[in-house]
N, C-alpha and C positions, 0 to 999 in steps of 0.2 A: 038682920039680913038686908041686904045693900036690894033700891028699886032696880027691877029689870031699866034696861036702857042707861044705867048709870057706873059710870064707874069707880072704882074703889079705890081706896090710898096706895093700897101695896102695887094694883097691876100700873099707874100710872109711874110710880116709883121705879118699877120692873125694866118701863117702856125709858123711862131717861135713862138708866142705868144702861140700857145696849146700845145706846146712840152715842156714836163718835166725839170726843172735842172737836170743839171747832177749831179751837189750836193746834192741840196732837198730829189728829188723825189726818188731817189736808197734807202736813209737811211730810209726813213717811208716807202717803200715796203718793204725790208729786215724784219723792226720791226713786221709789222704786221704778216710776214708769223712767224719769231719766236715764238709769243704771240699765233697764230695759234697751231703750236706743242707742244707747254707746254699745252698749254689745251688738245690736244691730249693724250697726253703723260699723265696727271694726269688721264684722265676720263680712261684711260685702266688700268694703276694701281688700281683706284676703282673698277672697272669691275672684275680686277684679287681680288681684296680683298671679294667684295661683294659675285661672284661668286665660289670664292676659299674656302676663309677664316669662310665666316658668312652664307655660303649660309644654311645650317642646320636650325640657330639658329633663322636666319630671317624668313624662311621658316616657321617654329614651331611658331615664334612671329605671323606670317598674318596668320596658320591658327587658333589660338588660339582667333583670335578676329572675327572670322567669323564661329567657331565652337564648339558648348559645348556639354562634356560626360553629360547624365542626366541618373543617377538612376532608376533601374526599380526594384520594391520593390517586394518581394516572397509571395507568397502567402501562408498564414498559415493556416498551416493545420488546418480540424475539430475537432472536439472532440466530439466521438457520444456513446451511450450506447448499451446494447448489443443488442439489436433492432433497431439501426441506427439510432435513436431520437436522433438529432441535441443537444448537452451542451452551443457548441463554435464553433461559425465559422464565417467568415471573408468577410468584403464585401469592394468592391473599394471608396475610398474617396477623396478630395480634402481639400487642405487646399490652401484659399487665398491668396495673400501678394501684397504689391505695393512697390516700388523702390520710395522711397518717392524725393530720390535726380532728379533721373530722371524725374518726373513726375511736378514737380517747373520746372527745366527748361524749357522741353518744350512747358507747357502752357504758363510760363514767355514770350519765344518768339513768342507764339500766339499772345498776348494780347501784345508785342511792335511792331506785324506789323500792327495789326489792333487794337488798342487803341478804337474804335467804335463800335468794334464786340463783347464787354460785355464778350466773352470766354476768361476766365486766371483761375488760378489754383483754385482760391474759387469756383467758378460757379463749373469748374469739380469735383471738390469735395465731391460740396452737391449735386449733380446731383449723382455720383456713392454710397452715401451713400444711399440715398432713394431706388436708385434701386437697393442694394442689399438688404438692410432691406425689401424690399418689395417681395423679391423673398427668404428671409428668415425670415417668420413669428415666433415668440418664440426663434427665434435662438439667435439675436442680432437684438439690434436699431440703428435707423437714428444716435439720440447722441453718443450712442458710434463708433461709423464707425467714425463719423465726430471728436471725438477726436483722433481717431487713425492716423487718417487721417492729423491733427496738432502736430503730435508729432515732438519732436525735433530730434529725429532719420532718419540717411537715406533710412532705409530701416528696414518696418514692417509688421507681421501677424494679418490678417484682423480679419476671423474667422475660424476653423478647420471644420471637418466631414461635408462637405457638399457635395450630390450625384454630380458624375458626369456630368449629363447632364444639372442641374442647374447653375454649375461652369461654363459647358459650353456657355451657354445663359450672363453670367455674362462679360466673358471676351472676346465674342464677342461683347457686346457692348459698354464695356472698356476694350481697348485692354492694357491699362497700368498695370490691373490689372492679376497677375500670379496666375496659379492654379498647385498647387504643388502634385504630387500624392505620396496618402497616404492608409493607410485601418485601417478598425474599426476593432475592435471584436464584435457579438454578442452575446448575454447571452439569447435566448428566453425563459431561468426558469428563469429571476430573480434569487431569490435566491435558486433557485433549486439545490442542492450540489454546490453549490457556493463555502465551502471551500473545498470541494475535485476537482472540477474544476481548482478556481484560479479564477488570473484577470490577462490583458496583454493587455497595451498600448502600444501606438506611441510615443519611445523613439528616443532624440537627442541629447542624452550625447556625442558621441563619434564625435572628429571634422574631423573625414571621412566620408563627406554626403553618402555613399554608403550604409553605416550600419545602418544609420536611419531604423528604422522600426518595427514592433511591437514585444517586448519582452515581456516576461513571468515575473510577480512580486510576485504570488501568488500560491501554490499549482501546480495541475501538469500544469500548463503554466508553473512553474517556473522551477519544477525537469525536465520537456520534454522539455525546450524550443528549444534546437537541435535539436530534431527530428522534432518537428511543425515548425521550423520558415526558412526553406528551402535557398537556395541561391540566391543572389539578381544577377540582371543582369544589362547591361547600353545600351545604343545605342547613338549616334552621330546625332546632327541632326544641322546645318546653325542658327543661331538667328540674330538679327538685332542688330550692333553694339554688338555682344558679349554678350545682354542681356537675361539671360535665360526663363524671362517671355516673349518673344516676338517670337517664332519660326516661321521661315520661311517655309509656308508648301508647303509640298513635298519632302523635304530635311533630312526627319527622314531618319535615316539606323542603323539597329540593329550593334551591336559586341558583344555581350553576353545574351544569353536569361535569362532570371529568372527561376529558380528551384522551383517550390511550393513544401512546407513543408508535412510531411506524416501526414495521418488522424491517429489520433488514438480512439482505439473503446476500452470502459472500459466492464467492467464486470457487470456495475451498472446497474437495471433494472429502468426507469425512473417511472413511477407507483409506485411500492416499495418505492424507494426513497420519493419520494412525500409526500404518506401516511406517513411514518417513521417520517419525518421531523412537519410533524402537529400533529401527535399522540403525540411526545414527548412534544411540544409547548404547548398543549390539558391539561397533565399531570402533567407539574411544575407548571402550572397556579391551578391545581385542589391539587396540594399536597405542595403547598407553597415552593417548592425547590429552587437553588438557581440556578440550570441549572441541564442539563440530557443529556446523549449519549447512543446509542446503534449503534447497527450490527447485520446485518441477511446478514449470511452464509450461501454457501452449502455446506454440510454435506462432500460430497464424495472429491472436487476439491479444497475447500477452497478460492471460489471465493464468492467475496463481492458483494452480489445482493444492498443494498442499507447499507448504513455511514453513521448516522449523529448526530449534537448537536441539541438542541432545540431550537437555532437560530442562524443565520448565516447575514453576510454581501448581502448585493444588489449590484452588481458591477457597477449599472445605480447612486449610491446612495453616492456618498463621504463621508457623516457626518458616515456611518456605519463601513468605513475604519479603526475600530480600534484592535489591537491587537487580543483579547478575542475574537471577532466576525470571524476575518481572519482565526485564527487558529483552525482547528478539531482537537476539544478537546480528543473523541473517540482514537487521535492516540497519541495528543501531551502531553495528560494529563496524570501520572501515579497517582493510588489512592491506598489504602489500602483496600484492598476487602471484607474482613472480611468471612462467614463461605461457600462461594462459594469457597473459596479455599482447602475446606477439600474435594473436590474430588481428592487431591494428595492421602492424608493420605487414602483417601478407596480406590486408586485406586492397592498404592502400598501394603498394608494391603494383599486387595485378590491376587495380582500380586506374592506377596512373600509366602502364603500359610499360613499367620499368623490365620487368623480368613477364614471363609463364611459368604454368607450374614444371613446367620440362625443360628449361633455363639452367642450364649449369654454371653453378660458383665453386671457382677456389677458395677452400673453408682455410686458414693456417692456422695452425695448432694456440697461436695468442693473438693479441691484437690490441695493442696502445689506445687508449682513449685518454685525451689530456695527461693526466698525472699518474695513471693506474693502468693495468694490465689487465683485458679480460683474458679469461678461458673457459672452455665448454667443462660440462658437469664431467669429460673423460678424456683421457691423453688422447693426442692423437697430432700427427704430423700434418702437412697440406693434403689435404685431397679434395674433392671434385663431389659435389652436392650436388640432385639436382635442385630445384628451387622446393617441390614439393618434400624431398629428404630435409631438408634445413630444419622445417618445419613440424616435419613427423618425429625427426631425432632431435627434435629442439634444441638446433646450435644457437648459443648467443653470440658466438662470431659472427657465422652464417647471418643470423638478423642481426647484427650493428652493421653489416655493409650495406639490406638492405636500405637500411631507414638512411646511412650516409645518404646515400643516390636519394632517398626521398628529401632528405632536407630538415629541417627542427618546426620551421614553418608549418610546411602541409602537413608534418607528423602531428601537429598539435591541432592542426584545423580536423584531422583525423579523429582525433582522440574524444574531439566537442562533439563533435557526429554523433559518433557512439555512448555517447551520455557520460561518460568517467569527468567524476569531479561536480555533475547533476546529480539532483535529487531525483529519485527514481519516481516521487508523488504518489507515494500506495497511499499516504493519509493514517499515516501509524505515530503514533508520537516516540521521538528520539530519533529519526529517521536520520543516517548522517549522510551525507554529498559527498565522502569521500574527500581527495584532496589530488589538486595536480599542481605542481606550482608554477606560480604566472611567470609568463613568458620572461619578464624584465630578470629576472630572480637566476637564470640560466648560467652555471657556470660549465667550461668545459666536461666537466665528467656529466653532467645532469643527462646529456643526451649521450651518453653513454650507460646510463641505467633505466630511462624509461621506457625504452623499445624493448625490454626484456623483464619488465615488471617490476621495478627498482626504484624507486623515490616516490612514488606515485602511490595513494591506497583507492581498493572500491569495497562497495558492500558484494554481498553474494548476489544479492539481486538484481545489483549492478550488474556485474558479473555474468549472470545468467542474462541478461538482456543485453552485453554485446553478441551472444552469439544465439540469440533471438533474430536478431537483424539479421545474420548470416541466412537462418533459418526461412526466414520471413522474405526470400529475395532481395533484401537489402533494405528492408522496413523495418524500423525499427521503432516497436509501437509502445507507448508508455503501460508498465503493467500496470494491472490493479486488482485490488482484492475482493470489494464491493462488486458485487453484479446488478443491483436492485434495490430499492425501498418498497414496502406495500403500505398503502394506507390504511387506517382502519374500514374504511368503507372498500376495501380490495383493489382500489386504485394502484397500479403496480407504477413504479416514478425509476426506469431506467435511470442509472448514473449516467452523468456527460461521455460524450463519445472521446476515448484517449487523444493525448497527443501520440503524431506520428511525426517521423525523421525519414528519410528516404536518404539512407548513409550511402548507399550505393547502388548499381544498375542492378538489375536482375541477372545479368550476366555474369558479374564480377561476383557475385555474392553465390551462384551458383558453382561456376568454378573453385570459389575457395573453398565451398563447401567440401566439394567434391574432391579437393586436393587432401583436406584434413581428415579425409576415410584412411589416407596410411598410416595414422596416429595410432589405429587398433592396428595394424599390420603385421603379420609375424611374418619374418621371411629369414634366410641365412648371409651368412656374409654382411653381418652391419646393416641390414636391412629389413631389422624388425623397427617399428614403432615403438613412441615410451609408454607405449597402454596395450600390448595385447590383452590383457587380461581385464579389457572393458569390452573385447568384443560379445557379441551374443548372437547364437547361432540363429541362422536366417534372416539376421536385419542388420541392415549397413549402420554402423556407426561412424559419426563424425564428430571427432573433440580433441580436444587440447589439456593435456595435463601441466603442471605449476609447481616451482617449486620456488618459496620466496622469502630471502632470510628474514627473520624478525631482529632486532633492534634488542641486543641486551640491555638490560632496564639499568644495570650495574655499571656498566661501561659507557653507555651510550653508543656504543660501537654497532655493527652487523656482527648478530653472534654465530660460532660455526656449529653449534647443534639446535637452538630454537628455530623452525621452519614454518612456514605456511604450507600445506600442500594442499592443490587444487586440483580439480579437474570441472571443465563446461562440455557436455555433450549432447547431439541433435538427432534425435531416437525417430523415426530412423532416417538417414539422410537422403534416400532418395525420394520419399514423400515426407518432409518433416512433419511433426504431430508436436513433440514436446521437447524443452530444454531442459536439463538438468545439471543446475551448480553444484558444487559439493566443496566446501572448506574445511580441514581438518588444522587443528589450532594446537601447535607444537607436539605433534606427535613423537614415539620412538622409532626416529628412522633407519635404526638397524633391526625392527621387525619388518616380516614382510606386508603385513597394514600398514604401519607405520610408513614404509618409504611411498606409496602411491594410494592414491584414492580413486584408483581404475577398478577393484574388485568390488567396491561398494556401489561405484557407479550400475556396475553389469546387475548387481542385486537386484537395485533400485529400477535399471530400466527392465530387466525380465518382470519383476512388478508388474509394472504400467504397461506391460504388453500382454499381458492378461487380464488385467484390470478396464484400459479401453478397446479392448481385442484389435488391438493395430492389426491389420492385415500384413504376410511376409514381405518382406523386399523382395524386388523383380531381379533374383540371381543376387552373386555376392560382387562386393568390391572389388574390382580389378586389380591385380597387385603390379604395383610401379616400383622400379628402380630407386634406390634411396641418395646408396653413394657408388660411385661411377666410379670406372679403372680411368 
């Protein structure tokens, strides 16, 4: 046994045996601590790189996949009439969609953890197809969801326009399924001035999803769509994996609010319009035409109580989407008027002091102009007019001698007065200016057919706006359709104040007026008017009826049964209130519709004299002399 304090072979032995070489052990700790620093040393270079260099870009990378802008669409404005009856106006919607690539995946990885659990993408499928089909009855079916749903795309629209809170029930209980926000337009007339309203969908032409959103294709959608279709705004909100159909809620936060678009209020009285719109429908069906338009004005402002053709498109109704239906005709069509346009020739006649309305002419039965021969619409030898008769039995003799005495000149300086050949500026697209031809262009017959409505064309609303002026004491104010804009903060933004024309004295304009009351006139002996059957018991009517060949398409010639027929009348003429054009477009004029658009007139103004309760005329029309012994 070894002395205490001593020790022994083995523990010494023990003790070198766990002590390191001195060669070995130095070189592999040196190593390691090296290998130690170079890692140091690289992961701070990163650091200074990540943190220096990329920290931005990385920064924008992480939040871009945990953050998406989404669009928030403006709300378009209404479009109301001047009683605030809704035309157009705009309600919230959704439109579906599914992330087709997403939605294979992850039910793919459903169905390879649990291979048992019968859930993989067919099952989810036809399960979200039924319950949306069944939460949109008429909308869309089961088959079609389910081919949408196999399409070879990765990503599709399910179905559009569907209410919010149905969208909502949908993607809470497929959460794969996105509900994109959108908004309709409503049309609650159908076709109620439909083409003086317009149409305006949910466009996504533009690849700035911001701009998605309902534009103007048709009518004032289309001329106002800046002021209706307001600024869009976006907000920021977290989604899952970057997914925009999947938000993480709570995490919405506004950056831009959305600007709703301004309402705009027309002039159009919806009642009016209505009736207008069936009256004329009522009309071509009874007189065989090939379509009709009119306008009813007020007399003093020049505002359009109702516009329309005798049929018009449905914006509910696609197949109606054509051309001829879109377009009001009223503005876009110009036509050759025929003897409603010799209220120039009478107006400048008494304006320039050539004749009175008590002025007696020798009418002759023809009358040579350059190359051609006129005659009146009926035989008749020389007799004795007075100036007022010429005009109520609408001689084109009678008026080509006045306009001789006036000249080609002031007849034309005439004519500018009165707007023909201007743009009427309602602010409707297609609007056309009519046609007069320049002066230089004049050959002898020319001023033998425009004093009597012949070479020359106007819209209706032209039309109605020369004998506005009449109405107007010889003011002749630019119409328009617009009454107003309101802003979203109730700020109401009058339109500009019209142009005005002061065509003639108040004298001259009152006179003429008062001359063209024998136009309704029944009387014996050649001394009725070409319109009795426009008068209306208890109020003076003053107007001019038209009749104006049209241009056979075949021949190029003037055909002798395709006609214009007009009539412009000022309800009531001894306090005027309203104008009324009326064009009827190649009607049968061996029906009794057919040959005059004087009984539609009477319809039309007995209307509006219940409808703005005009008070009676003060007694009836004095009856004058036509044609003289």
């Amino acid at each position: 046994m070894a002395k205490p304090g001593r020790r022994s072979y083995g523990a010494r032995m023990r003790q070198v045996a766990g002590r390191p070489n001195a060669a070995t052990g130095k070189g592999r700790y040196v190593g390691v601590r090296v290998a130690l620093v170079a890692v140091l040393v690289l992961a701070g270079l990163k650091l200074v790189q990540v943190q220096g260099f990329q920290a931005a870009s990385l920064s924008a990378k992480a939040e871009s996949q945990r953050s998406t802008a989404i669009p928030i669409p403006a709300k378009r404005g209404s479009i109301v009439d001047r009683n605030n009856v809704k035309l157009a106006f705009t309600v919230e919607t959704r439109a579906l969609s599914v992330n087709l690539r997403a939605m294979h995946k992850a039910w793919d990885e459903v169905a390879a953890k649990n291979p048992a659990g019968g859930q993989n993408f067919e099952r989810r499928a036809a399960d979200a197809a039924r319950f949306i089909a069944a939460k949109l009855p008429g909308r869309i079916t089961e088959r079609e969801l389910l081919d949408d749903f196999h399409k070879s795309a990765s990503f599709t629209y399910l179905v559009d326009g569907v209410e919010p809170s149905i969208a909502g029930e949908i993607t809470s209980a497929f959460p794969e399924i996105g509900a994109e926000v959108r908004a309709a337009r409503e049309y609650p007339g159908d076709t109620l001035a439909s083409n003086v309203v317009g149409l305006a969908n949910w466009r996504m032409d533009d690849p700035d999803v911001s701009k998605h959103s309902l534009q103007g294709l048709s009518g004032l959608e289309y001329t106002l769509n800046a002021d209706l279709a307001g600024r869009p705004g976006r907000y920021v909100a977290d989604t899952k994996q970057g997914n925009d159909n999947v938000i993480i809620p709570g995490t919405e936060r506004d950056v831009q609010p959305a600007t709703p678009g301004n309402d705009v209020v027309l002039t159009l009285d919806s009642d009016t319009q209505y009736f207008l719109q069936n009256a004329l429908a009522d009309y071509v069906r009874k007189s065989h035409a090939k379509g009709a338009s009119a306008v009813v004005m007020d007399a003093r402002t020049g505002e359009i109580y109702a516009i329309a053709d005798d049929a018009t498109f449905n914006p509910y109704d696609n197949k109606t989407y054509t051309q001829s239906l879109m377009d009001l005709q009223a503005v876009s069509t110009p036509f050759e008027p025929g003897s409603v346009n010799k209220i120039v020739t009478a107006t400048a006649a008494i304006d320039q002091g050539i004749v009175t309305p008590d002025s007696v002419l020798q009418v002759p039965g023809q009358l040579k102009v350059a190359d051609h021969v006129v005659h009146d619409a009926w035989s008749h030898g020389t007799q004795n007019f007075s100036v007022t008769g010429v005009f109520a039995k609408s001689s084109n003799i009678g008026t080509l001698l006045l306009a001789q005495q006036l000249g080609p000149d002031k007849y034309l300086d005439y004519l500018k007065r009165f707007g023909v050949g201007q743009s009427a500026g309602l602010g409707l697209s297609g609007e056309s200016r009519g046609f007069v031809p320049p002066r230089g262009t004049w050959t002898g017959t020319t001023f033998g057919n425009l004093p009597i409505g012949q070479g020359l064309s106007m819209t209706v609303v032209q039309m109605a706006g020369m004998y506005q002026a009449i109405a107007n004491n010889g003011l002749r104010v630019q119409p328009s359709i617009v009454k107003e804009e309101v802003r979203p903060d109730g700020t109401v933004v009058p339109k500009a104040a019209p142009q005005t024309t002061q065509v003639v004295s108040p004298e001259t304009a009152t006179t003429v007026r008062n001359m063209m009351r024998a136009v309704t006139q029944s009387g014996r002996n050649g001394n009725s008017g070409t319109a009795p059957t426009a008068a209306l018991e208890g109020y003076q009517i003053s107007g001019k009826t038209g009749t104006g060949q049209q241009v056979n398409p075949a021949t190029g010639a003037y055909s002798d049964s395709l006609y214009n027929i007009t009539f412009a009348g000022i309800l009531p003429a001894d306090n005027p209130r309203l104008v009324v054009g009326i064009r009827l477009d190649a009607p049968d004029t061996t029906l009794p519709a057919g040959h005059s658009a004087a009984p539609l007139f009477h319809d039309i103004a007995s209307y509006l004299t219940q409808r703005f309760q005009i008070p009676l005329s003060q007694g009836t029309a004095p009856y004058v002399p036509l044609v003289l012994p």
